[in-house]
N, C-alpha and C positions, 0 to 999 in steps of 0.2 A: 612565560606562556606565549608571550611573541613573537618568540624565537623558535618555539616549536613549531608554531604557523607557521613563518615564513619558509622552515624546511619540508612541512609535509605540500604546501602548495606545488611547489615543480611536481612531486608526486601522485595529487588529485589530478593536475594538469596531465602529466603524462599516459595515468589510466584512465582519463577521458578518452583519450585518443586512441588509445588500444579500445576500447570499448566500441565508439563510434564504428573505429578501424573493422572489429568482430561482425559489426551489424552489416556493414556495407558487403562485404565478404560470403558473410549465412542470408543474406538480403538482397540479393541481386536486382538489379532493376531491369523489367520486360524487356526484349527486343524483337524487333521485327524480324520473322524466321514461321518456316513450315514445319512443323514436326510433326511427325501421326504418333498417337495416343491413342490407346483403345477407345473407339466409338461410345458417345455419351448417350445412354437410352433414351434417358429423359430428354434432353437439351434438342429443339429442332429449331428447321427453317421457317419463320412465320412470311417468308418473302424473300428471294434471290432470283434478280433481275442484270442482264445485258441486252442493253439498245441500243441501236445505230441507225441514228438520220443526218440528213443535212441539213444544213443552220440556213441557208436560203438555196434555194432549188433554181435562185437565177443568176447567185455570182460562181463567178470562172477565176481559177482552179475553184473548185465545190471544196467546203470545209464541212467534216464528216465529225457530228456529234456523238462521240463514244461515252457511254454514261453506264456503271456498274452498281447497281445496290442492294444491300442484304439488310435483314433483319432477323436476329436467334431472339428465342422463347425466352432467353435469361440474358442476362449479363456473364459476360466472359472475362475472365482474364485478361485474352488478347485475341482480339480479333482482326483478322486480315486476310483482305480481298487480291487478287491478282488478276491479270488478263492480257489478255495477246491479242493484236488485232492484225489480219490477215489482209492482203488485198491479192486478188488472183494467186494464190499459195505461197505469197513472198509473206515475212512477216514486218510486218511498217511501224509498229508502234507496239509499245510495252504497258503496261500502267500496275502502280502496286498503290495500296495505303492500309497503312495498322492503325488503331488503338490499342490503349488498354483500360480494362473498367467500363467496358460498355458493350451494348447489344445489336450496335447499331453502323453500317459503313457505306458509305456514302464517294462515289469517288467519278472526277468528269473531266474529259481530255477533248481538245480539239486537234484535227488530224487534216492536214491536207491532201486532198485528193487530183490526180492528173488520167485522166482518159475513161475510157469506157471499163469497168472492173467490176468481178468480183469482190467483194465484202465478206468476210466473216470472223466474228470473234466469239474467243470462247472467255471464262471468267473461272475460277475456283475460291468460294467461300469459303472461310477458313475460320473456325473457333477453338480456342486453348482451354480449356474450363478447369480451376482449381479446384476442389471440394476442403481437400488440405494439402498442406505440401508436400504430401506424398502422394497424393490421391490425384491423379492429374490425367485428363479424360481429351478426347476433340470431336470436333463436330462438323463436320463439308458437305458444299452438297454444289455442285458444277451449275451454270447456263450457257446460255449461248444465243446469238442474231447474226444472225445475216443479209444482204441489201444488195440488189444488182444495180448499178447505176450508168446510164446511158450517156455518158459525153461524146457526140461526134457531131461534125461540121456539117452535118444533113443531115441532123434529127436535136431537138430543143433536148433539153437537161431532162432526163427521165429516170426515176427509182422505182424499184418493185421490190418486191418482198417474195411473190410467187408473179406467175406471169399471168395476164388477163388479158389477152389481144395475143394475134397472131404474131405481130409486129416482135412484142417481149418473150416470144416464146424461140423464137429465130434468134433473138439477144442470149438469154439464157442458156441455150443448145451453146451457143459459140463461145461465149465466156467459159462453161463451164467445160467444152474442151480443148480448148487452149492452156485451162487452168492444169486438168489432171495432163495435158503433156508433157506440160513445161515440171510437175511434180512427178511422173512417170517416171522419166528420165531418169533425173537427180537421186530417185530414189532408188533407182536400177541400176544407179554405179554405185552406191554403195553397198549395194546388195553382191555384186556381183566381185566387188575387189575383197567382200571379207567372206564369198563362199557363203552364202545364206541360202539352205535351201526352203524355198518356200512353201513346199505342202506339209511341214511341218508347225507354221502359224500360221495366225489369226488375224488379218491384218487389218488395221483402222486407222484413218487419218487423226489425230489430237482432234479436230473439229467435229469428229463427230460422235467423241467419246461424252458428250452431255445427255446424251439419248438412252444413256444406258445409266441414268441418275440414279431410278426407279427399281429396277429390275438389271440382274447379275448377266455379263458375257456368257452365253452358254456353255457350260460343264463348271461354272465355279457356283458355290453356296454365296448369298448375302453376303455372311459375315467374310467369305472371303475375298468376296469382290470390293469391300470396303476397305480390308486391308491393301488390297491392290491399288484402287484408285488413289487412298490415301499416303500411300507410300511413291507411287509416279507421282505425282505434282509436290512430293518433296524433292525428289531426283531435279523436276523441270527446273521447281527454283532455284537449286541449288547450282544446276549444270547446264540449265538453257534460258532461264530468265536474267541470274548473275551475269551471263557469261559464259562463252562454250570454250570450253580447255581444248585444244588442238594437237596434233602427234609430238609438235616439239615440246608441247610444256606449258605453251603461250596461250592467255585469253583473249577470246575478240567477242566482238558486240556480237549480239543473236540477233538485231535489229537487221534483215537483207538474207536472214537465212530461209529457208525452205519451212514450209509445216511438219514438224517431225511425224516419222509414221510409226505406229505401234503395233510392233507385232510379238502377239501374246503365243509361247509357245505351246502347243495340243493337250502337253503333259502337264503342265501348271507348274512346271519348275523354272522357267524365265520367262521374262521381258526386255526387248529391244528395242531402241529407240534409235532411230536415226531420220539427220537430218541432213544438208549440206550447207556450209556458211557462204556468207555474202562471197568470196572468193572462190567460190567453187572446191575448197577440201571435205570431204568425206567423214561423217562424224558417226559413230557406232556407241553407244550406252547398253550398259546393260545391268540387268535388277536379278539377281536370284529369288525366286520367290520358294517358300518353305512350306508346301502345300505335297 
């Protein structure tokens, strides 16, 4: 009898391992990733917030408080938040954080800031929801802030949010064309070296794609504008938050590139995305959309 033990042991032992092996395999464990899933009717936002202040309004360089946080109706699978923080159309900073098995994301960066600028970031809420393991749903929903902030040698540390005095309304004007010049530009050459005609799209900056949370880009349905938004901010993560693929092949940091512009074309059959990276090469994306 104990010699038949000793021979089936290697064998319990070995189909332990194929077994385990089986789970790990049909059992994957979550990972941080965007994917669109058909929209969860049930599941919503009970809260999705982006804010930007400064941690003290009297020290120099100013450190800019970036803080992103959401709350869904349920618990999720996998939840995660991303965000891009902007400063005069350049992009300065990045920020991501997932769970899994919660409802709840919470996420806080500090960012240094140098001269008088524009502010703006945007955020994308993001839930995975399982019902079974077939059955696999999501749920987004964008924000967004912005903060004009006054550093110059003749005038003390000043922030606004809208302008209230003459003084920040002459700041405002200025910042804010300087900003679309210096994005004009950049986005004119890429426009122009891949032959984009433009009365053919719709065009909008990423910053100001949160405005349109609510209610759909004019000519698309709800349901389709969901698939849309949902399907660009997997593109962004994949191809402008990771890292932007360049003509030879090569990735470089999206941190120093441009605000990408999105232009939706008339017919609902693409989306183009371009930006230019910190080097000044020419970046062109594009989405077929099936509409």
């Amino acid at each position: 009898m104990k010699e038949k033990i000793k021979v089936l042991l290697p064998v319990i032992s070995f189909l332990s391992i194929v077994i385990i092996a089986s789970l790990m395999i049909y059992k994957p464990l979550a990972k941080e990733s965007i994917i669109f899933f058909p929209i969860d009717d049930k599941a919503f936002y009970k809260s999705a917030k982006t804010n930007i202040n400064l941690e003290d309004i009297k020290k120099k360089p100013y450190q800019i408080d970036w803080k992103i946080s959401s709350t869904l109706s349920q618990v999720a699978y996998l939840r995660q938040d991303i965000s891009f923080l902007f400063m005069n159309g350049i992009l300065k900073a990045k920020m991501s954080k997932w769970e899994q098995n919660t409802d709840e994301i919470i996420e806080e960066k500090t960012v240094e800031g140098k001269e008088s600028s524009l502010i703006e970031a945007i955020s994308f809420h993001y839930s995975e929801i399982h019902e079974t393991e077939d059955d696999i749903t999501s749920s987004q929903k964008m924000s967004e802030d912005q903060l004009y902030v006054i550093d110059s040698n003749f005038h003390p540390l000043t922030t606004f949010q809208k302008p209230s005095n003459k003084n920040e309304e002459e700041w405002k004007s200025t910042l804010d064309r300087v900003t679309k010049q210096q994005l004009d530009y950049s986005w004119n050459k890429v426009i122009m070296e891949n032959q984009i005609d433009l009365n053919q799209y719709i065009q909008m900056p990423l910053t100001a794609l949160s405005s349109y949370n609510d209610s759909p880009l004019n000519g698309f349905t709800p349901e389709q504008w969901k698939f849309v938004v949902g399907n660009l901010w997997e593109g962004l993560y994949k191809n402008y938050f990771l890292g932007i693929k360049k003509q030879d092949g090569t990735v470089v940091e999206s941190v120093g590139s441009t605000i990408p512009l999105l232009l939706f074309h008339k017919n609902k059959k693409e989306l183009l995305v371009i930006t230019t990276t910190k080097d000044g090469e020419s970046v062109l994306l594009k989405q077929a959309l099936p509409f």
